[in-house]
mmCIF file of the N, C-alpha and C atoms, coordinates in Angstrom:
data_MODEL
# 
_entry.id   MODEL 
# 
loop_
_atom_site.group_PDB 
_atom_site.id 
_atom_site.type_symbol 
_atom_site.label_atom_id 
_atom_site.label_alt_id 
_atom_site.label_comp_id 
_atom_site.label_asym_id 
_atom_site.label_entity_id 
_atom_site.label_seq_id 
_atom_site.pdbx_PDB_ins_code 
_atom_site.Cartn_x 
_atom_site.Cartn_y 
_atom_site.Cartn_z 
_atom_site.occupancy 
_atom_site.B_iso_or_equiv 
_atom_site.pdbx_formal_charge 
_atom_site.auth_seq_id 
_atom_site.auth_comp_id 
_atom_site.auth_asym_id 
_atom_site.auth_atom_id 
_atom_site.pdbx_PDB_model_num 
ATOM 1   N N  . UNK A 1 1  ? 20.341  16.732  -10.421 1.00 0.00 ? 1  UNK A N  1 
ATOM 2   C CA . UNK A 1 1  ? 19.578  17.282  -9.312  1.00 0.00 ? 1  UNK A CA 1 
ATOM 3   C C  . UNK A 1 1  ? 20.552  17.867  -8.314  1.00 0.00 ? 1  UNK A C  1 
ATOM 4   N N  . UNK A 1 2  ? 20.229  19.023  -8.252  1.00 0.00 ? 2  UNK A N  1 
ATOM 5   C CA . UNK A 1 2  ? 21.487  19.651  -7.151  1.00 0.00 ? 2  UNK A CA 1 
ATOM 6   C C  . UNK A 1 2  ? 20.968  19.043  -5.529  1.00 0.00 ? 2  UNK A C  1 
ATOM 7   N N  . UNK A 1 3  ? 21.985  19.850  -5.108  1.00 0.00 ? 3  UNK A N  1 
ATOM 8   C CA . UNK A 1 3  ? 22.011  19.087  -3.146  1.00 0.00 ? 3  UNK A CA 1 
ATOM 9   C C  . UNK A 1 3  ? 20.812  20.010  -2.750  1.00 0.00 ? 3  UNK A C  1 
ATOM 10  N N  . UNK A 1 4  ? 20.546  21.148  -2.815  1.00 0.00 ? 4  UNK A N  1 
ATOM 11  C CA . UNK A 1 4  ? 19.530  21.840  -2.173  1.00 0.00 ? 4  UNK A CA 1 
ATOM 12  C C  . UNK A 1 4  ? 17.585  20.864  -2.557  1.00 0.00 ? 4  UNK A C  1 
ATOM 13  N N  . UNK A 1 5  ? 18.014  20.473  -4.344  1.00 0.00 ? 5  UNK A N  1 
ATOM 14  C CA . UNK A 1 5  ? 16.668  19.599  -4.315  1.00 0.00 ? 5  UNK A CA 1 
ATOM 15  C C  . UNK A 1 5  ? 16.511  18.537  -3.889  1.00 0.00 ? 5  UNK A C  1 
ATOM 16  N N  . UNK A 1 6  ? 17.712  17.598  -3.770  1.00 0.00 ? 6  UNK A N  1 
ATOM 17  C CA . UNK A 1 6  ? 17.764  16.409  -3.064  1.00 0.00 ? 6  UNK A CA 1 
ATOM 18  C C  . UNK A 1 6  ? 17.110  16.850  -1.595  1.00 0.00 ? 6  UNK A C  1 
ATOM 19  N N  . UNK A 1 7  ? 17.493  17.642  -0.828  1.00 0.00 ? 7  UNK A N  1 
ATOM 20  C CA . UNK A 1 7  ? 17.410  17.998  0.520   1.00 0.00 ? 7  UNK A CA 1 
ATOM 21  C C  . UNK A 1 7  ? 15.228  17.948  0.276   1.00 0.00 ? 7  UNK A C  1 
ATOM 22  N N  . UNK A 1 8  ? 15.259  18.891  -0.290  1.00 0.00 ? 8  UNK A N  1 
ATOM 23  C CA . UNK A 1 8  ? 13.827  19.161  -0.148  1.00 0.00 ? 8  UNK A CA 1 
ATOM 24  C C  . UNK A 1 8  ? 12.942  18.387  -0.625  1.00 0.00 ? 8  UNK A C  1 
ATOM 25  N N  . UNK A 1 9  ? 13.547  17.547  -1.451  1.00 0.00 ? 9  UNK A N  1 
ATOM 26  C CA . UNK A 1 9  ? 12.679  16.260  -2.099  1.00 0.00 ? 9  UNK A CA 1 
ATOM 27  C C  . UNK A 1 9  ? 12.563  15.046  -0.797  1.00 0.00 ? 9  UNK A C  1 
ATOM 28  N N  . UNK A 1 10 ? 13.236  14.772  0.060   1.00 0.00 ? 10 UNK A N  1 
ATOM 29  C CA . UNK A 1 10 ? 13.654  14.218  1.269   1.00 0.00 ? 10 UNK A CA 1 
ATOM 30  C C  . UNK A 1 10 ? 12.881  14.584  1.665   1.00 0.00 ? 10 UNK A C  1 
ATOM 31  N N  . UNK A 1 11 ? 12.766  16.099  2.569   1.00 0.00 ? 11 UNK A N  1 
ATOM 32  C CA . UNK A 1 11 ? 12.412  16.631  3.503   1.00 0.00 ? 11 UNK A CA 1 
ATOM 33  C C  . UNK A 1 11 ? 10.459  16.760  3.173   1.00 0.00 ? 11 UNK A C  1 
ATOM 34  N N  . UNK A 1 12 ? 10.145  16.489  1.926   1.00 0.00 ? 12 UNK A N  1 
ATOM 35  C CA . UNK A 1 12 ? 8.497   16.775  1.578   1.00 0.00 ? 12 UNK A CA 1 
ATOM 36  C C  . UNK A 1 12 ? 8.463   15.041  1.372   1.00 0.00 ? 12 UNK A C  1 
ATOM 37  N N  . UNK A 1 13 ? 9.362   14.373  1.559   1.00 0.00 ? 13 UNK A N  1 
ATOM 38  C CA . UNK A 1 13 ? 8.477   13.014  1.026   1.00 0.00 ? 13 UNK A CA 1 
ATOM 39  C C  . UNK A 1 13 ? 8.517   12.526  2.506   1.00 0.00 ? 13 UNK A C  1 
ATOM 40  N N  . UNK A 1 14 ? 9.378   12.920  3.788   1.00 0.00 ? 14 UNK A N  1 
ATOM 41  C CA . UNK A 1 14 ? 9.191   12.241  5.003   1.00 0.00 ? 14 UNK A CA 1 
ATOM 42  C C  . UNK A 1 14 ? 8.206   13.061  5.855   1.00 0.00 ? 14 UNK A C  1 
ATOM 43  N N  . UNK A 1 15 ? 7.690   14.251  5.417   1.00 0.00 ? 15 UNK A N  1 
ATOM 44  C CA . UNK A 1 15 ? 6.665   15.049  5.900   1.00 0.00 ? 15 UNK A CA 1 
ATOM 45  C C  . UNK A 1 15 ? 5.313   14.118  4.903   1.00 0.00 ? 15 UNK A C  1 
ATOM 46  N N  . UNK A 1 16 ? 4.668   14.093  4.013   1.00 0.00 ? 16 UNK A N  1 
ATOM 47  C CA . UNK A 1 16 ? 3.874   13.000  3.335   1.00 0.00 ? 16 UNK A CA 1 
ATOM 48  C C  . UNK A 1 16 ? 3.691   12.147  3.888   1.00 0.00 ? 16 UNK A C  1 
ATOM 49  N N  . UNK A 1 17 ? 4.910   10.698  4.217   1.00 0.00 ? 17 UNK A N  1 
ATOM 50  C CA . UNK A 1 17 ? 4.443   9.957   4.940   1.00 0.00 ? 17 UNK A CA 1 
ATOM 51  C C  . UNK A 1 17 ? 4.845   9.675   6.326   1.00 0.00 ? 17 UNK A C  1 
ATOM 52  N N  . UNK A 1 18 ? 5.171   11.115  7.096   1.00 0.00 ? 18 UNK A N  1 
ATOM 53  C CA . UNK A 1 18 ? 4.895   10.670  8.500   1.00 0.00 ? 18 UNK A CA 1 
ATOM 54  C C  . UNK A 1 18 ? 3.082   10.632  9.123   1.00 0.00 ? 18 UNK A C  1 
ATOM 55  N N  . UNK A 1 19 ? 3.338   9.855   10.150  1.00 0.00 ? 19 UNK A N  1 
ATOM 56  C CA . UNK A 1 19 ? 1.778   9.887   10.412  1.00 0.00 ? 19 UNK A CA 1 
ATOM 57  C C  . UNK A 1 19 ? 1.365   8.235   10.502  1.00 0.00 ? 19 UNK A C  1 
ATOM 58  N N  . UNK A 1 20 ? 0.175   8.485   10.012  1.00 0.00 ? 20 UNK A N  1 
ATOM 59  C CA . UNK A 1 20 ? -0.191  6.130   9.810   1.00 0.00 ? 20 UNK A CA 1 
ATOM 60  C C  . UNK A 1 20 ? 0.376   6.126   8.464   1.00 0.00 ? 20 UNK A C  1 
ATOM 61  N N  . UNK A 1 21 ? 0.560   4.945   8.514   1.00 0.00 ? 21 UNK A N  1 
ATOM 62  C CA . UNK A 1 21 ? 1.014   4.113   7.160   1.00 0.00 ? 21 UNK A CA 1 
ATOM 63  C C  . UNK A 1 21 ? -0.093  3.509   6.603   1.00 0.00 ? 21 UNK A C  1 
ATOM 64  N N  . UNK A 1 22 ? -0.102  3.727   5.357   1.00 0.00 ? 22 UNK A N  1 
ATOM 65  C CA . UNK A 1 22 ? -1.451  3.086   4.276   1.00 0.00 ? 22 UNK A CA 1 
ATOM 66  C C  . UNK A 1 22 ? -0.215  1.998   3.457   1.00 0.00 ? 22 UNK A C  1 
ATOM 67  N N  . UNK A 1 23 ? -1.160  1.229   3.543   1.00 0.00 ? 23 UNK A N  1 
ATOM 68  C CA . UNK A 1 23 ? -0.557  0.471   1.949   1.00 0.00 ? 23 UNK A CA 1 
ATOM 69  C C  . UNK A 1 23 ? -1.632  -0.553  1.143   1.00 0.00 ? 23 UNK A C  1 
ATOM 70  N N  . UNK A 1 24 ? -1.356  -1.441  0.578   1.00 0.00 ? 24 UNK A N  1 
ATOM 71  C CA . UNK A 1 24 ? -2.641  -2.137  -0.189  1.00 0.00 ? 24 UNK A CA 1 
ATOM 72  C C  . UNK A 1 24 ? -3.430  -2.826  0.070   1.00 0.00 ? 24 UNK A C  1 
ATOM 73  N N  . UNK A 1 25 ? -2.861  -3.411  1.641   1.00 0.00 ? 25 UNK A N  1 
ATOM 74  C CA . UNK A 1 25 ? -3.222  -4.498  2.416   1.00 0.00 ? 25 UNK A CA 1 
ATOM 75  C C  . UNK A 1 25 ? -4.988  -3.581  3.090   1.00 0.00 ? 25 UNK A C  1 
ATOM 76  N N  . UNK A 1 26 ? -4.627  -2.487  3.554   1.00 0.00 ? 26 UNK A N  1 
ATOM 77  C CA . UNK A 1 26 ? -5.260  -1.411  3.790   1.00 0.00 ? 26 UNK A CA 1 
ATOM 78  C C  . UNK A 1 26 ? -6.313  -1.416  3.209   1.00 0.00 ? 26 UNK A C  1 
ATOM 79  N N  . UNK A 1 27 ? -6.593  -1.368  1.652   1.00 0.00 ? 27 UNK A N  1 
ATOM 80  C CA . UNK A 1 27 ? -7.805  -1.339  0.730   1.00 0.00 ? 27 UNK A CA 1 
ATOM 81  C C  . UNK A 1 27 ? -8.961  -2.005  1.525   1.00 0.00 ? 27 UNK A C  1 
ATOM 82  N N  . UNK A 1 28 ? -10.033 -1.013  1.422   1.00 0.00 ? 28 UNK A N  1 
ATOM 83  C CA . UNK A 1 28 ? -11.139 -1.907  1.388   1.00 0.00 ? 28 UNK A CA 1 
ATOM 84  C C  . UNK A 1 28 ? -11.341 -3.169  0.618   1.00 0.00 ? 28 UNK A C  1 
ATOM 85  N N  . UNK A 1 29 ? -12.232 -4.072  1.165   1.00 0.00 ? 29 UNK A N  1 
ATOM 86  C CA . UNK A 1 29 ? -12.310 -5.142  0.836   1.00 0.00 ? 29 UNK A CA 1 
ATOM 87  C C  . UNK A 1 29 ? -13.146 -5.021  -0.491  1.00 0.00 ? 29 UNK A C  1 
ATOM 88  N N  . UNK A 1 30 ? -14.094 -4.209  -0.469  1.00 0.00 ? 30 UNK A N  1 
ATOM 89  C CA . UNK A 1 30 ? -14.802 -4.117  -1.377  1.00 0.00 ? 30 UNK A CA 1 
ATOM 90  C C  . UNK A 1 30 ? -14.370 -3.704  -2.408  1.00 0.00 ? 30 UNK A C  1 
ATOM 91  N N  . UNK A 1 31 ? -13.336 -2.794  -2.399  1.00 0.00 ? 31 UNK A N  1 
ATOM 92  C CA . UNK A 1 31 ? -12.782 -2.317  -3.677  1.00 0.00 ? 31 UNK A CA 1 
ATOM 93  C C  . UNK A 1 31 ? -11.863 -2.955  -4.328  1.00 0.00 ? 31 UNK A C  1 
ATOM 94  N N  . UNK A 1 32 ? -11.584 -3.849  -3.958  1.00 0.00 ? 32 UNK A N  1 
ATOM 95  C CA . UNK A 1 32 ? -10.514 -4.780  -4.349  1.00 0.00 ? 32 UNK A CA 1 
ATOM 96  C C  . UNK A 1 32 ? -11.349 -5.654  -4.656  1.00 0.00 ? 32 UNK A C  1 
ATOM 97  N N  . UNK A 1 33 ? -12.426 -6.536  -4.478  1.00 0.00 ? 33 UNK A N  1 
ATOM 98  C CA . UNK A 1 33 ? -13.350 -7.404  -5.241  1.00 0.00 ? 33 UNK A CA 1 
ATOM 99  C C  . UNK A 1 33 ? -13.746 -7.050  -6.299  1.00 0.00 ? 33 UNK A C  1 
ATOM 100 N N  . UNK A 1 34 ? -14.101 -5.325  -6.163  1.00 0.00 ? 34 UNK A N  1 
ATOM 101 C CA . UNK A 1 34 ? -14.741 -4.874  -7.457  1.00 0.00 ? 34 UNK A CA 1 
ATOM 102 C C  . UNK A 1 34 ? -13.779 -4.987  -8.328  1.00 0.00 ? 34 UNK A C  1 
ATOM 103 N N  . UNK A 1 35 ? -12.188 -4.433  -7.630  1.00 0.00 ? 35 UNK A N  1 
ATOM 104 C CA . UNK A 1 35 ? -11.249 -4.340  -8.994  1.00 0.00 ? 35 UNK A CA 1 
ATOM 105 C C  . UNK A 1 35 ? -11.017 -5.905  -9.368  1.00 0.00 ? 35 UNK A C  1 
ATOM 106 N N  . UNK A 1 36 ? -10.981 -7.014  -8.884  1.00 0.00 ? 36 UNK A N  1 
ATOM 107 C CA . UNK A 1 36 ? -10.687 -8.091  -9.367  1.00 0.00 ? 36 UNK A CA 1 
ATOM 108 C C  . UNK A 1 36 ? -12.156 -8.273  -10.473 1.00 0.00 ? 36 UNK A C  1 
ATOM 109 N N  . UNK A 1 37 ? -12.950 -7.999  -10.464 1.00 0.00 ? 37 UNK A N  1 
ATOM 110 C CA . UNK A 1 37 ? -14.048 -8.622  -11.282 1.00 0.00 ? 37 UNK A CA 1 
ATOM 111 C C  . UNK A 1 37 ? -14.073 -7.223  -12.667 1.00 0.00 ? 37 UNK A C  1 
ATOM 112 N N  . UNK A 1 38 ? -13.620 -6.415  -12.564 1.00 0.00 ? 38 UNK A N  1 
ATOM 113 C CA . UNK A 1 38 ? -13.171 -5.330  -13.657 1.00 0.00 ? 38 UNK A CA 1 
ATOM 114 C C  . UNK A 1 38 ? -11.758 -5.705  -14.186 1.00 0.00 ? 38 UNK A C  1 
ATOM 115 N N  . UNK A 1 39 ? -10.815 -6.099  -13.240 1.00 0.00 ? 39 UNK A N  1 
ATOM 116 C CA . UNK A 1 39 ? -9.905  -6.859  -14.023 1.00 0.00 ? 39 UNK A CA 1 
ATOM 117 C C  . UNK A 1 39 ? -8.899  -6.040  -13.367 1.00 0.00 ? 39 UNK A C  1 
ATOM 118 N N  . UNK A 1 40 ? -7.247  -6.132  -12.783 1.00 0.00 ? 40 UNK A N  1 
ATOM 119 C CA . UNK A 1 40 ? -6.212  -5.715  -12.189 1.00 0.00 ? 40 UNK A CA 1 
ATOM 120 C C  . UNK A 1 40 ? -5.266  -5.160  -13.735 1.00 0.00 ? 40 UNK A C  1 
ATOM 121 N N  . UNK A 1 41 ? -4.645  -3.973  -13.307 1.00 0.00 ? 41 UNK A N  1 
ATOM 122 C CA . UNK A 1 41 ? -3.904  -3.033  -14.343 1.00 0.00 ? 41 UNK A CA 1 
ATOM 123 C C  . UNK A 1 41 ? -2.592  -3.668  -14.664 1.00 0.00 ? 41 UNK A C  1 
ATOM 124 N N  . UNK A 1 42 ? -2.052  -4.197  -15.858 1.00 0.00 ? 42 UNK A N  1 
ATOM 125 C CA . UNK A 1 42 ? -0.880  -4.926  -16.064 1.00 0.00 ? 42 UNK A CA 1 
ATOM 126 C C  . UNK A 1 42 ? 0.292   -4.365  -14.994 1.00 0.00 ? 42 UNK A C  1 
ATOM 127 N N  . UNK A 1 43 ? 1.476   -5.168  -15.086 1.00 0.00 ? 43 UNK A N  1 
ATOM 128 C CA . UNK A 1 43 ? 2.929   -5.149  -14.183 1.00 0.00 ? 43 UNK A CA 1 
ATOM 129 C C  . UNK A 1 43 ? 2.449   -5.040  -12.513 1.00 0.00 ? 43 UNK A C  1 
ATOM 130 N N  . UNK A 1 44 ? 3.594   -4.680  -12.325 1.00 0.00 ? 44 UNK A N  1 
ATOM 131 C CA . UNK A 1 44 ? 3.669   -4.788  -10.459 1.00 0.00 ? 44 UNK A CA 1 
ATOM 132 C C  . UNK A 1 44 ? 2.536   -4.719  -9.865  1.00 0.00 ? 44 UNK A C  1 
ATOM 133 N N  . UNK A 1 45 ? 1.930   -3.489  -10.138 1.00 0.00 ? 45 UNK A N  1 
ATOM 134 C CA . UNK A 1 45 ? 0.747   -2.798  -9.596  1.00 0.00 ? 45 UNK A CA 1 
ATOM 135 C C  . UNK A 1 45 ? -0.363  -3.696  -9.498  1.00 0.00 ? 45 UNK A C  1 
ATOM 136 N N  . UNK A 1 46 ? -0.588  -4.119  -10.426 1.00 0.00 ? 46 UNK A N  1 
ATOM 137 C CA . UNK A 1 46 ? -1.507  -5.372  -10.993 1.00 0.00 ? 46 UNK A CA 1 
ATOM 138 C C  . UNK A 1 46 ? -1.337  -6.584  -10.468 1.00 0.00 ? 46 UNK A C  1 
ATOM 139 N N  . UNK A 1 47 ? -0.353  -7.160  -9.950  1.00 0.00 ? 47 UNK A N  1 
ATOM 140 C CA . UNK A 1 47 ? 0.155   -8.385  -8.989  1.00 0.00 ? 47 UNK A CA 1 
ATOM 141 C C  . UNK A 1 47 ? 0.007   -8.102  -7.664  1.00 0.00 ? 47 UNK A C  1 
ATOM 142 N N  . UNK A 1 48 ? 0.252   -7.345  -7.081  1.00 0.00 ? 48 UNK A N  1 
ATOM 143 C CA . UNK A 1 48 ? 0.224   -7.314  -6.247  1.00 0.00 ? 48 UNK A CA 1 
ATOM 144 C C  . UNK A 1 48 ? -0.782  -6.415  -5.488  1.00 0.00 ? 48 UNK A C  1 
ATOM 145 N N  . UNK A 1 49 ? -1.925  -6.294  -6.534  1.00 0.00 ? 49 UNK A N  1 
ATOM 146 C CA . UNK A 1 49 ? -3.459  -5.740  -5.932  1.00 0.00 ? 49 UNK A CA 1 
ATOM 147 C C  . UNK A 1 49 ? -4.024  -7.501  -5.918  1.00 0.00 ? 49 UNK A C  1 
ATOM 148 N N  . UNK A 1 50 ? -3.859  -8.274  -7.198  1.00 0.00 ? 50 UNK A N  1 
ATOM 149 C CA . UNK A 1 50 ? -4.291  -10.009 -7.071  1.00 0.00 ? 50 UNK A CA 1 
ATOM 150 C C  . UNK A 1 50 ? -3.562  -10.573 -5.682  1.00 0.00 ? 50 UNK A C  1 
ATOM 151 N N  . UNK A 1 51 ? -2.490  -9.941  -5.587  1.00 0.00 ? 51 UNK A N  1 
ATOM 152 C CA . UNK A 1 51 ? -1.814  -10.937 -3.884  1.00 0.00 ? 51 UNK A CA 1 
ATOM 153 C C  . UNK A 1 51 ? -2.911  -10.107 -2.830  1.00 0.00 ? 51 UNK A C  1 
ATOM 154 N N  . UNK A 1 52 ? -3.315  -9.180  -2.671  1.00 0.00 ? 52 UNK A N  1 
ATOM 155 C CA . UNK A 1 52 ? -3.737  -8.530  -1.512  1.00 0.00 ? 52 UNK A CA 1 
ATOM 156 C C  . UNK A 1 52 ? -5.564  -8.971  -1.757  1.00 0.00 ? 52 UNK A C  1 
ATOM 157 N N  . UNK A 1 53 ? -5.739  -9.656  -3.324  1.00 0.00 ? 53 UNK A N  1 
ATOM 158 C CA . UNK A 1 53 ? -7.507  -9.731  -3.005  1.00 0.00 ? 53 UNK A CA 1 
ATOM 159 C C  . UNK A 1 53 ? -7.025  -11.235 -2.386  1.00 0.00 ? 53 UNK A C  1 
ATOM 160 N N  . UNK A 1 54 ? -6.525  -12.183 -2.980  1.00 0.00 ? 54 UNK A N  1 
ATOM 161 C CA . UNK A 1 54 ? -5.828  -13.612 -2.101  1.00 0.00 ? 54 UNK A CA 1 
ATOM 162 C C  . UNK A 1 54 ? -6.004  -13.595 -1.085  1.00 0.00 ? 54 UNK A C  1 
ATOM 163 N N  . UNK A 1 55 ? -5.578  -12.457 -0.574  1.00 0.00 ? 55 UNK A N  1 
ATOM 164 C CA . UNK A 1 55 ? -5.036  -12.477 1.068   1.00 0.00 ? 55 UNK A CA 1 
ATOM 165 C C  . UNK A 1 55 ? -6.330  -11.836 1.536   1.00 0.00 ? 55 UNK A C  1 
ATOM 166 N N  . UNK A 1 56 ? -7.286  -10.645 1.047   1.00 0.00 ? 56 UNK A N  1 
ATOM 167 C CA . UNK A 1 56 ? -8.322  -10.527 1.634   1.00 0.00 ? 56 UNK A CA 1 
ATOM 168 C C  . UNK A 1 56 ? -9.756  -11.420 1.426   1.00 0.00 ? 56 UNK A C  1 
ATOM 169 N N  . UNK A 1 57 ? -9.944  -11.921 0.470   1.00 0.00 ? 57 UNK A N  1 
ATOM 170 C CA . UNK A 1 57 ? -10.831 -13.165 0.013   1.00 0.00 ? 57 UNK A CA 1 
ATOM 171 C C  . UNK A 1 57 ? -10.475 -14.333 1.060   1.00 0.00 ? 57 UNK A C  1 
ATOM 172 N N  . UNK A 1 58 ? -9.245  -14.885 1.512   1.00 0.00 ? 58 UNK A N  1 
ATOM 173 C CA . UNK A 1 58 ? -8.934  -15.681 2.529   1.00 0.00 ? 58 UNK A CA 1 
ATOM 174 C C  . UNK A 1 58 ? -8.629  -15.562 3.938   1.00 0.00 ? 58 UNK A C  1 
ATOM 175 N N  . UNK A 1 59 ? -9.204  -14.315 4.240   1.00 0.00 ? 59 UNK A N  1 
ATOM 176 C CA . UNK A 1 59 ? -9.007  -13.597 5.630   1.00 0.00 ? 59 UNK A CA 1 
ATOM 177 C C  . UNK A 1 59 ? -7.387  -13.542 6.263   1.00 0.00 ? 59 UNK A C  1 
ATOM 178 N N  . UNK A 1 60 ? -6.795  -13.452 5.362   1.00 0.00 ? 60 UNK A N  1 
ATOM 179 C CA . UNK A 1 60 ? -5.662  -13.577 6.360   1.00 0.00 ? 60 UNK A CA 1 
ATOM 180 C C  . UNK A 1 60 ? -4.958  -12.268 6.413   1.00 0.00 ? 60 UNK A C  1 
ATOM 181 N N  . UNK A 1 61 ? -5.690  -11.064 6.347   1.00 0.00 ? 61 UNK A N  1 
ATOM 182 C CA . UNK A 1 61 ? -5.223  -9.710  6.975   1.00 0.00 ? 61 UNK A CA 1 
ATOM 183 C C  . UNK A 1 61 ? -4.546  -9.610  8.072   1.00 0.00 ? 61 UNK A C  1 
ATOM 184 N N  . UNK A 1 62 ? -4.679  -10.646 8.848   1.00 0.00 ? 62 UNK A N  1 
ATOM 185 C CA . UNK A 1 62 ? -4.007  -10.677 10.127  1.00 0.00 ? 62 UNK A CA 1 
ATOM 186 C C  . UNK A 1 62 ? -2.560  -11.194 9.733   1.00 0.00 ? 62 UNK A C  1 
ATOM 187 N N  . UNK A 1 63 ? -1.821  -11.648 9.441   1.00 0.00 ? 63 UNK A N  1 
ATOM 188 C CA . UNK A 1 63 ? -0.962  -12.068 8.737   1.00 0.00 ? 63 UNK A CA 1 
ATOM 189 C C  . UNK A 1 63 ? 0.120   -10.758 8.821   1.00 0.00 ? 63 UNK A C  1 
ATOM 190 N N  . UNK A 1 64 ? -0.391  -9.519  8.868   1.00 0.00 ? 64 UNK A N  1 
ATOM 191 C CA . UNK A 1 64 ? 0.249   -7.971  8.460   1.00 0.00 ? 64 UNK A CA 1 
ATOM 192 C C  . UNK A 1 64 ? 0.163   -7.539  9.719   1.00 0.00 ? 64 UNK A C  1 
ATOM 193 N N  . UNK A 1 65 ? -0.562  -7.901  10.886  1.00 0.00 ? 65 UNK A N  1 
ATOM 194 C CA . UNK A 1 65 ? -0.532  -7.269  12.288  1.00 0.00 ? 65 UNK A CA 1 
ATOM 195 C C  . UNK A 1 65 ? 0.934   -6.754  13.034  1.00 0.00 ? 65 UNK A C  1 
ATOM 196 N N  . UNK A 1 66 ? 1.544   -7.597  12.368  1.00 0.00 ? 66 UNK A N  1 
ATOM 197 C CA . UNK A 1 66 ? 2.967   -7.346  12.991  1.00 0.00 ? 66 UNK A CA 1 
ATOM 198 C C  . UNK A 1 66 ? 4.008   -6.355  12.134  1.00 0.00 ? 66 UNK A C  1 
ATOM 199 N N  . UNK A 1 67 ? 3.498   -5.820  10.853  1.00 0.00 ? 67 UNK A N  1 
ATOM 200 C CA . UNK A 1 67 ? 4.304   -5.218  10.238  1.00 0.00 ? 67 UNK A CA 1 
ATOM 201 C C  . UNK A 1 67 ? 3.110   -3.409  10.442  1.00 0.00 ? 67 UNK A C  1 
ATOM 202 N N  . UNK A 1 68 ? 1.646   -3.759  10.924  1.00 0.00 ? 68 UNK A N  1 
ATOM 203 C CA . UNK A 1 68 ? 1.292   -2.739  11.354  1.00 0.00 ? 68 UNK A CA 1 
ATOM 204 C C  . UNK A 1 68 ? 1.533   -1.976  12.812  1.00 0.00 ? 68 UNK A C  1 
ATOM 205 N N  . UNK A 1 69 ? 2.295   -1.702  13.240  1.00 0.00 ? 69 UNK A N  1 
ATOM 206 C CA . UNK A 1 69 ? 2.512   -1.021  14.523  1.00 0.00 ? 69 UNK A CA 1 
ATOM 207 C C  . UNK A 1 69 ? 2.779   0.272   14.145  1.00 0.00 ? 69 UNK A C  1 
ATOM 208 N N  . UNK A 1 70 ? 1.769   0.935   14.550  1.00 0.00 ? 70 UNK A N  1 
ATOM 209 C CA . UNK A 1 70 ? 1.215   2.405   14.558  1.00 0.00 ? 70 UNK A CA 1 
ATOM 210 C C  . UNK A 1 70 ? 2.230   3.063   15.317  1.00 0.00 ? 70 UNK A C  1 
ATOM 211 N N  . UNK A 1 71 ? 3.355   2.592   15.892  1.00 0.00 ? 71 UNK A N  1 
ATOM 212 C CA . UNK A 1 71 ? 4.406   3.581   17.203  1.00 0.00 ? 71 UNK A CA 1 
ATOM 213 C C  . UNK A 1 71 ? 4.981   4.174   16.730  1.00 0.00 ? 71 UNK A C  1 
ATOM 214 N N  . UNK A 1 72 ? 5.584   3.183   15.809  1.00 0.00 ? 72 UNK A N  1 
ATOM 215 C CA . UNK A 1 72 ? 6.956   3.732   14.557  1.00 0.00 ? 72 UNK A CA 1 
ATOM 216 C C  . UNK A 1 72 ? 7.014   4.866   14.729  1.00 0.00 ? 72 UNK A C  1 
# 
C-alpha cells in the first residue's frame, strides 16, 4: 500500500467515524433478544453480541455511561 493510500484510507476512516459513536452496547434491546432467540453468528462477533444481550437483559447499560461522553 503506498503512502498516498495509507493517507486517504486514514483520512476517510476518521471522517466515517467522526460525529457520535455507535457500538453494540447501542443496539436496540429488541434486536438483540430477537438475535439471541435466532441464535448469535460464530467467533468474536457472536460473543460479544451474547456479552451485550447479558448486559442488556440485566439492565446494566449504565455500566458504559462513562465510556459514552459525546464531547470527545
Amino acid at each position: 500500500m503506498g503512502q498516498n493510500n495509507r493517507r486517504d484510507f486514514r483520512e476517510n476512516h476518521a471522517s466515517k467515524n467522526s460525529g457520535e459513536k455507535f457500538g453494540l452496547v447501542d443496539l436496540p434491546e429488541p434486536y438483540v433478544v430477537w438475535m439471541a432467540g435466532e441464535g448469535f453468528p460464530a467467533g468474536r462477533l457472536g460473543r460479544q453480541l451474547a456479552e451485550v444481550y447479558e448486559i442488556k437483559i440485566n439492565g446494566l447499560e449504565y455500566l458504559f455511561n462513562p465510556f459514552c461522553d459525546n464531547t470527545l
